[in-house]
N, C-alpha and C positions, 0 to 999 in steps of 0.2 A: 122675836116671834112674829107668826102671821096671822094667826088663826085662833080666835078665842080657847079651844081646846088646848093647843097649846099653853096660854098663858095659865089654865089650870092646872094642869099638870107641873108645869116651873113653881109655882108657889107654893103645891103639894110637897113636891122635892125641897123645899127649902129656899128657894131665889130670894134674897134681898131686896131686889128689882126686877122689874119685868117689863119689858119698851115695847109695842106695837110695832117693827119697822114701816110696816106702810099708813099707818095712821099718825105716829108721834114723832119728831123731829129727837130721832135716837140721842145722837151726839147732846145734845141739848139737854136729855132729861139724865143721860149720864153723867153728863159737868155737873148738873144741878144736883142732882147724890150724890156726888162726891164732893160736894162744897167749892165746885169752880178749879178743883186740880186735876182731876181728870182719872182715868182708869191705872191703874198699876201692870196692868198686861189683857189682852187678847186674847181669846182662842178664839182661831177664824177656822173655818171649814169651806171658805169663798175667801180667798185673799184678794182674788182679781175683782172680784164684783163690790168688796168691801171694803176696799183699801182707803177711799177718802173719807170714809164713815168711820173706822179705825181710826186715824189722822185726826180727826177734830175730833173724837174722844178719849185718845190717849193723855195721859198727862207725859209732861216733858220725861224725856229717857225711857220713857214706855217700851214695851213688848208684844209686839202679834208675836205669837205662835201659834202654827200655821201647818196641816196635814194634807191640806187638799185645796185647787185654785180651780176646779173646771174641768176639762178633757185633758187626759194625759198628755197631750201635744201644748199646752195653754204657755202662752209667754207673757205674762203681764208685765206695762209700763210700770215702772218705778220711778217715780218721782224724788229722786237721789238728793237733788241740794238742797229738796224742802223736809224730806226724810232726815238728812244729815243736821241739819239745825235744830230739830225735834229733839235729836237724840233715839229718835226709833231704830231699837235693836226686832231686827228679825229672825224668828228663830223656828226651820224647817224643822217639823219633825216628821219620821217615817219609822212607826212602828219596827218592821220590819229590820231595821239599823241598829237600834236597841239593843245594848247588852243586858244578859239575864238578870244583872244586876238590878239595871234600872227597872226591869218588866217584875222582878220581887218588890222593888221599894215601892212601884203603883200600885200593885196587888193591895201591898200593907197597909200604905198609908189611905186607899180610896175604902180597903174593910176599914179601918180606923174611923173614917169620916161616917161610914155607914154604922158602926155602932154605936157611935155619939149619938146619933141623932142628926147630922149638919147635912147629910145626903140621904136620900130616900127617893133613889131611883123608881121609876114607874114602867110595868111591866107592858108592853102592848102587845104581844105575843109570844106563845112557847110553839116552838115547831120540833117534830122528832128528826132524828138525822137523815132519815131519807125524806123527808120533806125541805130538806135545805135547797133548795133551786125558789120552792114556794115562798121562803123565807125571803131570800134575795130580791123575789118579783114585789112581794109584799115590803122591804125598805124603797127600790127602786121609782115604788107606786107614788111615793110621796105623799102617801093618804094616813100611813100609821106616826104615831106620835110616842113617844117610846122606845123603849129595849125590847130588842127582836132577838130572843134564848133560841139556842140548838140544845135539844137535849141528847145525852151519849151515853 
């Protein structure tokens, strides 16, 4: 996170940890929670901007997975032979590839998590379906913090 709103909302929802990126030396405070071994996997939403940040927090045989790196056209270096001795497995994923299988087992298992208790998503707008353009300007803005609901 960047922005102290943020780091509220993350600890409302449940976070274990919560890092500053631009105040805290991430990698750092992540080895330190995790006792010096490092993260078990990734989810990046910036692969290319966050790649060496990933790298010194993963533990050995780590996982980015990985939905989005930038502008559609983005080609990011990979650092292959430092990659390969890590053991970092990288794992594209695109919605959109998904067999229905997998898109039921998320559905289950993220209601699952949400009526435990263990997730408690924060809502930062409902928009009706012909306001869906507003919705999009409103994620795009990079000012809301939260799930942005279509309703139908």
């Amino acid at each position: 996170m960047s922005r102290p709103e943020q780091e509220k909302i993350a600890r409302e929802a449940g976070a274990d940890l919560v890092v500053n990126r631009k105040t805290q030396d991430a990698a750092a405070k992540i080895k330190a929670f995790t006792r010096g071994q490092g993260a078990d996997r990734v989810v990046e939403v910036a692969f290319e901007a966050n790649l060496e940040l990933n790298r010194a927090a993963l533990k050995a045989n780590g996982v980015i997975s990985t939905y989005s790196s930038g502008p559609p056209d983005s080609t990011p270096r990979i650092p292959f032979t430092a990659m390969m001795r890590q053991g970092i497995s990288v794992h594209f994923i695109l919605v959109y590839a998904m067999s229905r299988e997998a898109h039921w087992a998320a559905a289950r298992d993220l209601n699952a998590a949400i009526e435990a208790g263990r997730y408690r998503p924060h809502v930062a707008g409902i928009f009706q379906l012909d306001e869906t353009a507003k919705a999009h300007q409103a994620q795009e803005s990079g000012g809301t913090v939260g799930k942005l609901l279509i309703g139908v």
